[in-house]
C-alpha positions, -999 to +999 in steps of 0.1 A: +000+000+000+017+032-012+016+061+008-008+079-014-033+054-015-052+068+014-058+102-005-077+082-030-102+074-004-106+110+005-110+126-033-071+142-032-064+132-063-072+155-092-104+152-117-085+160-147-105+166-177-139+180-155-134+215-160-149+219-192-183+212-187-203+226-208-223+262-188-207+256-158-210+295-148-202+308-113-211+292-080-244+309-076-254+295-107-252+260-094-274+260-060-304+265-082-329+249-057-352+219-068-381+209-060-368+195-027-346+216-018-347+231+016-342+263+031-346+259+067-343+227+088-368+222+123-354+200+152-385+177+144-373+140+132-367+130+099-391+109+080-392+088+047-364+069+030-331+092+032-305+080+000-270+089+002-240+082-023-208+073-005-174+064-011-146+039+000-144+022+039-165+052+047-196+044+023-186+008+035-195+016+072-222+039+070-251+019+068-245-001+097-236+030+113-266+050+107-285+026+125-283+049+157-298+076+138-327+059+128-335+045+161-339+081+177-355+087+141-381+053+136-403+069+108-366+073+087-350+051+070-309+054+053-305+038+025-262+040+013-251+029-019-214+024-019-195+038-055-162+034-064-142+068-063-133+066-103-167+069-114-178+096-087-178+122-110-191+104-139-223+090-120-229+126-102-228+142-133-250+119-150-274+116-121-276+157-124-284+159-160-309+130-153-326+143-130-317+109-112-301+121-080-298+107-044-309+131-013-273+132-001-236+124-016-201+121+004-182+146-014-140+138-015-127+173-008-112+179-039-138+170-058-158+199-043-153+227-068-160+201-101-193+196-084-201+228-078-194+242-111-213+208-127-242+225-105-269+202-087-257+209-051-276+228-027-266+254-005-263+239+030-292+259+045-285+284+085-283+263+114-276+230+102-241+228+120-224+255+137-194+259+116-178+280+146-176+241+157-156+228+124-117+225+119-112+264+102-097+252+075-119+226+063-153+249+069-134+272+049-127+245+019-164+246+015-170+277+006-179+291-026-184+323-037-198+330+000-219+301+001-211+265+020-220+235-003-212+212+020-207+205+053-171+187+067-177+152+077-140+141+087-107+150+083-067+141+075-039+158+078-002+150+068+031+144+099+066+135+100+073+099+104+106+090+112+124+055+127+132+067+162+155+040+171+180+052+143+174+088+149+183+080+190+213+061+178+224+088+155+219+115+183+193+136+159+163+152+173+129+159+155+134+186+134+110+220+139+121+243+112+129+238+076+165+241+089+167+213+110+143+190+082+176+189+061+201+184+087+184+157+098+178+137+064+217+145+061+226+132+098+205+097+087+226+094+057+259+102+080+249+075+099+243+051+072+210+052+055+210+054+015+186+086+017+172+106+046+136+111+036+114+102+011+093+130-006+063+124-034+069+129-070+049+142-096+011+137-105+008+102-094+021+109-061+001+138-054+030+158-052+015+191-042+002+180-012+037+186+001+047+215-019+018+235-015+024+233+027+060+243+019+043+273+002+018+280+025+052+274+050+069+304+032+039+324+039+020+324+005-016+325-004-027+308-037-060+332-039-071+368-035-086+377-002-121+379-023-114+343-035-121+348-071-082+351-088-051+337-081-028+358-066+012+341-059+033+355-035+065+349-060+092+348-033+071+326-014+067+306-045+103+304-056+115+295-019+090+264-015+103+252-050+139+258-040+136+239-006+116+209-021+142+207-050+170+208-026+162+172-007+166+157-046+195+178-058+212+175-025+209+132-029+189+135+002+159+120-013+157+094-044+143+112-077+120+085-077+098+096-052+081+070-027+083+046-059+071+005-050+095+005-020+089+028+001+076+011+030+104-013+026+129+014+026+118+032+059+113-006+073+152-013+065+160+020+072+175+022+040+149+058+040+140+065+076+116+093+073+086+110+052+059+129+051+022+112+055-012+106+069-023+085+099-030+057+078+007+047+077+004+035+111-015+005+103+008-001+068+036-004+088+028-024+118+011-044+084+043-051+072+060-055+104+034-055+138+016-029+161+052-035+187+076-025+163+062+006+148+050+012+189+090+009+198+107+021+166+083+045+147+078+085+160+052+111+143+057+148+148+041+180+137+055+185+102+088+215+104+080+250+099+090+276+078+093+311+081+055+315+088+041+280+102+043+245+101+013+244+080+003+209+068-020+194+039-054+193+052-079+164+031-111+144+045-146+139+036-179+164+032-216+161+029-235+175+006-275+173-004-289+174-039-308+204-046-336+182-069-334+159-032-366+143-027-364+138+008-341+173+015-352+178+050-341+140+058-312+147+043-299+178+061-307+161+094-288+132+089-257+154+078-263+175+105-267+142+132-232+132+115-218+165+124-226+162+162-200+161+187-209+127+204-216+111+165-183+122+155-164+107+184-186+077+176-176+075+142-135+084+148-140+049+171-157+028+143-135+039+114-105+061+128-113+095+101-108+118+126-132+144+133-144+179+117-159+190+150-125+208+168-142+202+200-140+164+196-105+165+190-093+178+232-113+145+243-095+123+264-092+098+234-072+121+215-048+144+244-041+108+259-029+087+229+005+102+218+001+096+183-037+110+179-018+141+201+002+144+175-022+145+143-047+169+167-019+194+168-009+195+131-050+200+126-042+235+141-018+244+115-034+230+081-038+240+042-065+231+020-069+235-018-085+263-032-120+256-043-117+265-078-124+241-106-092+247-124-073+239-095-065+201-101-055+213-137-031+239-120-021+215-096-010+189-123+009+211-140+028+223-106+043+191-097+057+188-134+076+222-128+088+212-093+096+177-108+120+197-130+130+218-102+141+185-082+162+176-114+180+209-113+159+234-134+157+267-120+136+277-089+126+312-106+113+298-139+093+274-124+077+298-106+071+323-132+059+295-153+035+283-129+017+324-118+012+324-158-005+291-163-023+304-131-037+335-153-043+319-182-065+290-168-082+316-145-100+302-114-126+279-137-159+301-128 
């Protein structure tokens, strides 16, 4: 299992080839309410046959898990129909043009914008949640134009692993700053090890999901304050590039990127660190057990730049259809999913941890080390701008940096990237 794999089941990857639908238009466009769409939501129960689309172990456990809802709601019933993630897009747009939609769809976060823009989505209507409640940065990732189309169901975020049995017998401490990232890949390789971190490469590794923190790192913004152009800080720009292309130019990590070994490679130590989600817990103690990654395997906050130690923030939202026929259902069933005791519910059935902040200073999470750890990072997080051209930007970003980490120059990449920025526009 590669360390990208998990971002599959939480829509990371890019929808290449979406963002020419035919009359997309702008956001407020593509909320035009159906027949069943709602505007307010009572504290009544819900009622009728709720459908919902979902996606990956999460669509796999949701029907079982619902069953709690429907027993404090007995005149409801959930019905889940579990899709692949490769034909998400395919089967929503369809369903839209079709008129053929579900009340309720889990949307992958970057698949957000494409759906927007497709239209079909309705605005999540005042009071559902209290989005004072939700990780920022994730009730921020649903916003369009001013308007939430969704409403965050879980969360991931990206940490340091590192073998701390090598690092102890090396002397090297977890690294906070950029700074100390590099000296210690180089004091791994001093003491032995081939490389001293692994990084992603390219599109198929998602590459940008640890670029664009070293960017946001640097202090840049990828968007105007109003949201509706790109707008590169080009210092910023050129200093994430020149750091990321630095761990490959400096032989520090393999031009490969995590390639088929990676897991063997930090395993043997042969590559004793990277950058990754939570899920790489259970991969490891997979390929090894749960006592050796326990007694040789630490997570940290990822190192900070000169403005934060911002980290890649993905997960999961809920959306409803605005032609839903049971809306109201629908919205109460998103918005049970969304409390604070559901939440911790669900962390404990499938581990996504939680969109609700508050969940996250429970005794489950400030005791475990680990959990400690990710609800940390959650603090300090980036998300992808919810534009529709933003997976086509993103593609074409990890090509440049790929040619940065082969020693192409920092500054063109840069400037090449700010003008495919403006001519692709934001995709509104």
């Amino acid at each position: 299992m590669g360390m990208g794999r998990k971002a599959l089941a939480v829509g990371a990857i890019g929808v290449i080839g979406l963002l020419t639908l035919a009359g997309c238009g702008r956001a407020d466009d593509a909320a035009t309410s159906g027949s069943g769409a709602a505007t307010t939501i009572d504290d009544g129960p819900a009622t009728g046959e709720i459908t919902i689309w979902a996606m990956g172990e999460e669509g796999e456990h949701l029907s079982d898990f619902s069953a709690a809802f429907t027993k404090d709601n007995p005149d409801a019933k959930v019905s889940v129909t579990t899709i692949p993630w490769a034909d998400v897009m395919t089967k929503y747009q369809t369903a839209v043009a079709a008129g053929t939609v579900p009340d309720a769809i889990m949307i992958g976060s970057s698949f957000l914008p494409s759906m927007v823009a497709a239209g079909g989505l309705a605005a999540v209507p005042d009071g559902v949640v209290d989005e004072s409640t939700m990780n920022p940065t994730a009730a921020e990732s649903v916003v369009v134009d001013g308007v939430s189309y969704a409403v965050p169901w879980y969360v991931e975020t990206r940490v340091l692993y590192y073998r701390s049995d090598l690092a102890k017998a090396a002397g090297l401490a977890a690294p906070t700053t950029w700074d100390d990232l590099t000296a210690f890949a180089k004091g791994f390789q001093s003491a032995g090890a081939t490389y001293g971190i692994q990084l992603p490469m390219g599109d198929a590794e998602d590459s940008t999901q640890v670029i664009m923190p070293f960017y946001a790192q640097a202090g840049g913004a990828v968007l105007n304050a109003a949201g509706d152009a790109y707008a590169w800080d080009h210092d910023a720009l050129v200093d994430a590039l020149e750091y990321y292309g630095s761990f490959f130019t400096g032989g520090l990590a393999p031009t490969s990127g995590y390639g088929d070994s990676q897991t063997a490679a930090f395993v043997d130590g042969s590559n004793p660190a990277f950058i990754s989600g939570p899920w790489m817990v259970s991969v490891l103690a997979d390929m090894k057990d749960a006592d050796w990654v326990a007694q040789n395997v630490a997570t940290v906050p990822v190192p900070a730049g000169s403005a934060n130690n911002d980290s890649y923030l993905g997960g999961g939202h809920l959306g409803v259809f605005s032609d839903a026929k049971n809306a109201d259902g629908a919205w109460k069933f998103v918005r049970w999913l969304s409390e604070a005791k559901t939440q911790q519910a669900w962390f404990d059935e499938t581990s996504d941890l939680p969109a609700v902040s508050s969940v996250l200073s429970g005794s489950a999470f400030a005791d475990d080390p680990r959990l400690s750890v990710l609800s940390d990072q959650l603090q300090n997080t980036w998300a992808p701008p919810s534009v529709p051209s933003w997976d086509q930007l993103s593609a074409f970003i990890e090509t440049e940096a790929e040619k940065v980490a082969n020693g192409a120059s920092a500054e063109d990449a840069a400037s090449a990237i700010e003008a495919k920025a403006a001519s692709l526009g934001t995709g509104w």
